[in-house]
N, C-alpha and C positions, 0 to 999 in steps of 0.2 A: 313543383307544388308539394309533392312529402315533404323534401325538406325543410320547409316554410310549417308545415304543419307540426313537424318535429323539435323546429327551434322555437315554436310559440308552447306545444306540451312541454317542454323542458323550462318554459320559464314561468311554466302554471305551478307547475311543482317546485323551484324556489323561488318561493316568490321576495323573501329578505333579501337573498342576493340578488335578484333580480332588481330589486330597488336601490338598494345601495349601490351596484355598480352602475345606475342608471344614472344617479344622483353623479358620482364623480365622472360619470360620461360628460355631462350637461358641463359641470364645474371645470372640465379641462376644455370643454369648447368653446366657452364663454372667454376664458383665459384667454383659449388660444387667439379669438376672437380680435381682443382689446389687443394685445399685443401687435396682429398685422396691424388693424388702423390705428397705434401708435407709432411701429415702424414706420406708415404711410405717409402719417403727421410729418415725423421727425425728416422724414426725404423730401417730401415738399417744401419745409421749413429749410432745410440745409440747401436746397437749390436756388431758393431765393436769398438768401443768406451769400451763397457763393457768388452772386449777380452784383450784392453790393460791394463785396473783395473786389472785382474785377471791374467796377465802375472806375472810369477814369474821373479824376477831382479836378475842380478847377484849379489855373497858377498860384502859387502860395499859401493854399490852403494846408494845414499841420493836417499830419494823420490824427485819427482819434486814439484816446488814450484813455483808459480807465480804470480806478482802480475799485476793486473788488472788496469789499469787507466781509468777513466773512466768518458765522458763527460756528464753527464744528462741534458743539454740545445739541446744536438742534438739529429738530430730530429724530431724538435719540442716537444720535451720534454718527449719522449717517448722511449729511447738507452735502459734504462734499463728495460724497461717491455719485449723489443725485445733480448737484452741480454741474460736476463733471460728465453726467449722462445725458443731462439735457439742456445746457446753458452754454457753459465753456464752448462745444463744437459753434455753433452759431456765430458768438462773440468771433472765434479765429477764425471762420472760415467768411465772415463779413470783414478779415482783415483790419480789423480792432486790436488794438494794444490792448493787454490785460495785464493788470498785475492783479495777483490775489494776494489779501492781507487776513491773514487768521489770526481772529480774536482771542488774548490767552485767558482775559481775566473782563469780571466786571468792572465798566467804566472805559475801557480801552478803545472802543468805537469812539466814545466821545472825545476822549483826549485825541485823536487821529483827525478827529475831522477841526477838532483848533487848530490844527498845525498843516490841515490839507493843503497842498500847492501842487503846479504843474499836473496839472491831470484836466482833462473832458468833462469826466462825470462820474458820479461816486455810486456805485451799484450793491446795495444792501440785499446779503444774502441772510438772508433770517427772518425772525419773527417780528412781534410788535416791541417788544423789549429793545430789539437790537436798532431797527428802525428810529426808535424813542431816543436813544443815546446818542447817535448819530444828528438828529434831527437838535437836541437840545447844542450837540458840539458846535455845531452849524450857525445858529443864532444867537450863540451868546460869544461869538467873534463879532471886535469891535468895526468888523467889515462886513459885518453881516447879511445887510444891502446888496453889496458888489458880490458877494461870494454866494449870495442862493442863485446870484443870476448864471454865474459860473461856474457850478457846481450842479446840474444838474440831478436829482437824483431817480436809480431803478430801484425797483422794489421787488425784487425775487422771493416769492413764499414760500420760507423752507422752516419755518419756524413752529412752535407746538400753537400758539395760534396768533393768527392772521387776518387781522378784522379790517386794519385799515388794507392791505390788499384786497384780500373779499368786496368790500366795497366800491374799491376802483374795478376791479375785472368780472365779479357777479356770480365767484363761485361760494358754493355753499359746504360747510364738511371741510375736511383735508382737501388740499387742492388736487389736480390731478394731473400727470406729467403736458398736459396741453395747454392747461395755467400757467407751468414753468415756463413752457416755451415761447408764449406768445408774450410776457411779461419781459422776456427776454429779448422778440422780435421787436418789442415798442422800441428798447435801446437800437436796437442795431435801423431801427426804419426812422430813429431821430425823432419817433413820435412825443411832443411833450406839450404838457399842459398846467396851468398852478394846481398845488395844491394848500388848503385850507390848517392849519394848526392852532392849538390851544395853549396858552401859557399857566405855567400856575406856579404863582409864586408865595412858599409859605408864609409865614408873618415871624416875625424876633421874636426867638424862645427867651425867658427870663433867663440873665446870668450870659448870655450869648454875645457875643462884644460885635460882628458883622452880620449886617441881614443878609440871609440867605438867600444864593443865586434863584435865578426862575429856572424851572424844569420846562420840556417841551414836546407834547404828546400828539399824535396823529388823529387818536382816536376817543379814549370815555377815560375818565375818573370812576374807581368804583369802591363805595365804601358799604358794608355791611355783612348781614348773616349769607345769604345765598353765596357771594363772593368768598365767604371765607368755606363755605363748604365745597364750594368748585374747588378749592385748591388742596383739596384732602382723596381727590379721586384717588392716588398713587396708593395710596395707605391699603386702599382696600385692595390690592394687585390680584388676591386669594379669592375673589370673583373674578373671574374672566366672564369676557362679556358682558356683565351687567354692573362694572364697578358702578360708571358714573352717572347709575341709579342708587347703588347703596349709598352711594356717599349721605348724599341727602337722607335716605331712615337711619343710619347711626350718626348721623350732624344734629340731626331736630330733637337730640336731648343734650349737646354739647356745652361746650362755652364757646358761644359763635358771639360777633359784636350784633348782637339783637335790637339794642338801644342806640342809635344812629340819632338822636334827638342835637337838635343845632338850631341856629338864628341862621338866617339869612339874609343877606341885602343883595339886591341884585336891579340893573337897569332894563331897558326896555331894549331889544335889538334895533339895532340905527345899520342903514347902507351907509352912511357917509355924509358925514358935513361937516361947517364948519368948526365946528366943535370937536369934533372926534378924530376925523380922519385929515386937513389942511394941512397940521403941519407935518405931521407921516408924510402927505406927498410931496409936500414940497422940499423933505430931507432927503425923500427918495430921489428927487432930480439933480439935486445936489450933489456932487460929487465928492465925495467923503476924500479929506487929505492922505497923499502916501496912499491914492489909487493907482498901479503900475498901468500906465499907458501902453495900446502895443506899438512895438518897435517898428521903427521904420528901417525900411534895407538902404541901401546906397542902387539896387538897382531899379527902385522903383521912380527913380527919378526918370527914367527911360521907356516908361510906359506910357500909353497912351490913358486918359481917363478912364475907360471903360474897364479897361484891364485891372489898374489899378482898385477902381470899387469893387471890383470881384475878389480883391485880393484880401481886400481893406473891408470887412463886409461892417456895419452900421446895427448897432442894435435896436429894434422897430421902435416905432413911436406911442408913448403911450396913449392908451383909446378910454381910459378912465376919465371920466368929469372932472369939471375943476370944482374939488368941494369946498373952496373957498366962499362958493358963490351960494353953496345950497344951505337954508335954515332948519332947524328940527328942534321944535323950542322943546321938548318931552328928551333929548340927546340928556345923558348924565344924570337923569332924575331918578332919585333911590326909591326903591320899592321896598318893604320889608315881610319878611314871612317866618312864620314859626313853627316848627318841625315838630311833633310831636315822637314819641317811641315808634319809631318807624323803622323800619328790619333793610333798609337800603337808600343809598342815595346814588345818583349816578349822574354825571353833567360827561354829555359825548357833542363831539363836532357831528359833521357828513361823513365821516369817514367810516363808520358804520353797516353794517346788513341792518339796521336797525333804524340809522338817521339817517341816510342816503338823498332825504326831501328836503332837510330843513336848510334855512339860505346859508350863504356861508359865511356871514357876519352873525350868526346869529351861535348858541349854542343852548343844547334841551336837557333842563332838569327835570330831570325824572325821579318821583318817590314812591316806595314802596305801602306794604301795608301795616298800619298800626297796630302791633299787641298779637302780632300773629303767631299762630297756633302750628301747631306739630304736622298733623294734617296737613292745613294749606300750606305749610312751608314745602313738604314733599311736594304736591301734587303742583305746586310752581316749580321750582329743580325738575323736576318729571317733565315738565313740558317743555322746557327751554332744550332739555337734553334731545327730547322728541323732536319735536317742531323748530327751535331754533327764534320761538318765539318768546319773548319777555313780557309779562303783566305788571304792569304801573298802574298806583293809584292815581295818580297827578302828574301828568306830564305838561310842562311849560317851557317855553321860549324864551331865551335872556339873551343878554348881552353879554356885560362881566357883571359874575357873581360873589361874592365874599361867603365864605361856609366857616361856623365859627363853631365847635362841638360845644354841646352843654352837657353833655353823659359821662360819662367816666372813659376814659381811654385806653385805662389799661385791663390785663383778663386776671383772674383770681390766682393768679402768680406773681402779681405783680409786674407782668411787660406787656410793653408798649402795643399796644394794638396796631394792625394795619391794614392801608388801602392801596389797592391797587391803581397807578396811573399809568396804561397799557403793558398791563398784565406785570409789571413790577411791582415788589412792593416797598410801601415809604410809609411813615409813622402819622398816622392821626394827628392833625395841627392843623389850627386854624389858617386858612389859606383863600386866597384869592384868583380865579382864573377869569381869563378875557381871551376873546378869540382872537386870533392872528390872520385873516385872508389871505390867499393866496401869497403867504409866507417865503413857500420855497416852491420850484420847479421840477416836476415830475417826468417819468417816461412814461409816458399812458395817450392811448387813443383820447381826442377832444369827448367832454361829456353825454355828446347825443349820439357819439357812434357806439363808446363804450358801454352806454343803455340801450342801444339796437343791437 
């Protein structure tokens, strides 16, 4: 009991250190804390993991194969130290062929995935950028069709931000190595489900001799002032802590694109009919020429039926309607709307922390507020930083919408202004986007487990 009495007088009298080493008491237990139940994580994960390596496959089925894209600028330059801490193990010890392909240059995903052949499934190790190039290389092959079905893709969050993951897996913030792991267990558990994409295709610039390819994003289009102050967090480095609140007090006297004023014409969101979606399905059942059939062996002539269809496996049948048959006399009917100085425009799919509701033929234009002020510019940036939540003046439901700017495009330098379509950026032009449904094929828990 003295010494009980002794060690509490000694920490009457300093009581600074007494607090401070209290403080990093806490801070290394906490630590220590996350680390065993990440260890726990990762053994549990790796034992199941090792269950699928040693599962026996049925006759003639190919080992799985895939290859890895993989950004090493994200980050901050650390994807594949993190990769390799919590992804790669899983992948080899589920006895997955891996190749990893490290990106050197912008565009290099995309050009990779035109040329993709012989592989399972294509496992994007990065952010929304990287995902985006991938995803546009993917659909603008003239087998497009056949190759989303074949081309399965993962979506690893290693990237500086990660919306369309966030939105399939429900994390919020930086992801946390249990995000990695389990984005990584959908691959290796074969879990897959569609996913939803947006096209946007800009319009012929004057003097332009070929219309410009369509881009293809997972997630939002975002044009305006808050967007362009997000992208100036870095500047402030000399805040710690608190940059990606200064941003926003030294932006709301800058030259931000303030003036977002544009026409709009935009349809009404349609599920499907004859109008819209027939002939899409019926090119999709058609088998696109110069589609490689699989091989047949010489020993399969010696199998029994049963064998054989295990070997020979059959891609399901589609469970979609025949929208040949369905009417929607409002399908392709123009609506028009007028943008005033508005400080942001934003058109995002589902793929959002943000849209996560809205259907997936549909997509939501969101506008900000007109003529806005210093003040509320901050204390919107503030809260999004905060909260992670966004204030629209008008938010609406479309189909495909055409955005045509009426402002000036460029800043008092004379260049080009720009917007972001996931998290890249590209030049202010008039442009067109429409939703794409269940586009390509993902690795992700079905959508009612993935919201449980």
């Amino acid at each position: 009991m003295a010494r009980v009495v002794k060690i509490l007088q000694t920490l009457k009298r300093h009581k600074k250190k007494t607090i401070f080493f209290s403080a990093v008491l806490a801070g290394g237990l906490h630590y220590a804390s996350e680390k065993y139940e990440e260890n726990a994580m990762m053994r549990r994960l790796c034992e199941e993991a090792m269950s699928y390596g040693e599962a026996s496959r049925p006759l003639g089925e190919a080992d799985r194969h895939i290859t890895v894209l993989l950004n090493p600028a994200a980050r901050d330059g650390k994807s594949k130290a993190v990769f390799d801490k919590y992804c790669a193990p899983l992948l080899h010890l589920a006895g997955i062929k891996v190749a990893v392909v490290r990106t050197e240059h912008e565009g290099q995903a995309r050009d990779l995935m035109g040329l993709m052949e012989k592989t399972s499934a294509v496992v994007v190790a990065g952010g929304d950028g990287t995902l985006a190039e991938v995803l546009t290389g993917l659909l603008r092959r003239s087998d497009h069709r056949e190759a989303a079905r074949r081309f399965p893709l993962g979506i690893l969050p290693l990237g500086q931000t990660n919306s369309a993951a966030s939105a399939v897996w429900g994390f919020r913030g930086r992801p946390k190595p249990r995000d990695l792991a389990e984005a990584t267990m959908a691959v290796v558990r074969d879990l897959k489900r569609p996913m939803d994409v947006m096209e946007i295709t800009p319009e012929k610039a004057a003097g332009q001799e070929e219309a410009p390819q369509p881009v293809f994003a997972a997630s939002e289009v975002v044009w305006g002032a808050l967007r362009d102050a997000a992208g100036r967090k870095d500047q402030y480095w000399y805040w710690p802590g608190v940059k990606k609140y200064m941003t926003y007090v030294f932006s709301s006297y800058k030259d931000l694109a303030w003036d977002c004023s544009a026409e709009v014409e935009y349809t009404l969101p349609c599920s499907g009919c004859s109008r819209c979606r027939a002939k899409n399905q019926t090119d999709a059942r058609t088998p696109e020429a110069g589609t490689p059939q699989p091989a047949r062996r010489w020993w399969m002539n010696y199998l029994p039926r049963a064998a054989l269809g295990t070997a020979q496996k059959k891609e399901p049948e589609s469970t979609e309607p025949d929208y040949s048959l369905i009417t929607n006399a409002s399908c392709g009917e123009l609506h028009h709307l007028t943008l005033g100085k508005v400080c942001e425009v934003v058109v995002g799919t589902q793929n959002t922390p943000q849209t996560t509701t809205i259907p997936s033929y549909a997509l939501a234009l969101n506008t900000g507020m007109e003529n806005i002020g210093a003040i509320d510019f901050i204390k919107e940036g503030w809260r999004r930083e905060w909260s992670g939540v966004r204030g629209y003046v008008e938010e609406k439901l479309v189909g495909e919408v055409s955005i045509t700017p009426t402002a000036s495009t460029t800043n008092d330098k004379g260049e080009e202004r720009e917007l972001s379509i996931d998290s890249e950026g590209f030049e202010v032009r008039p442009m067109t986007i429409r939703p794409r449904p269940s586009a390509v094929t993902i690795f992700a828990p079905p959508l009612s487990q993935a919201a449980a």
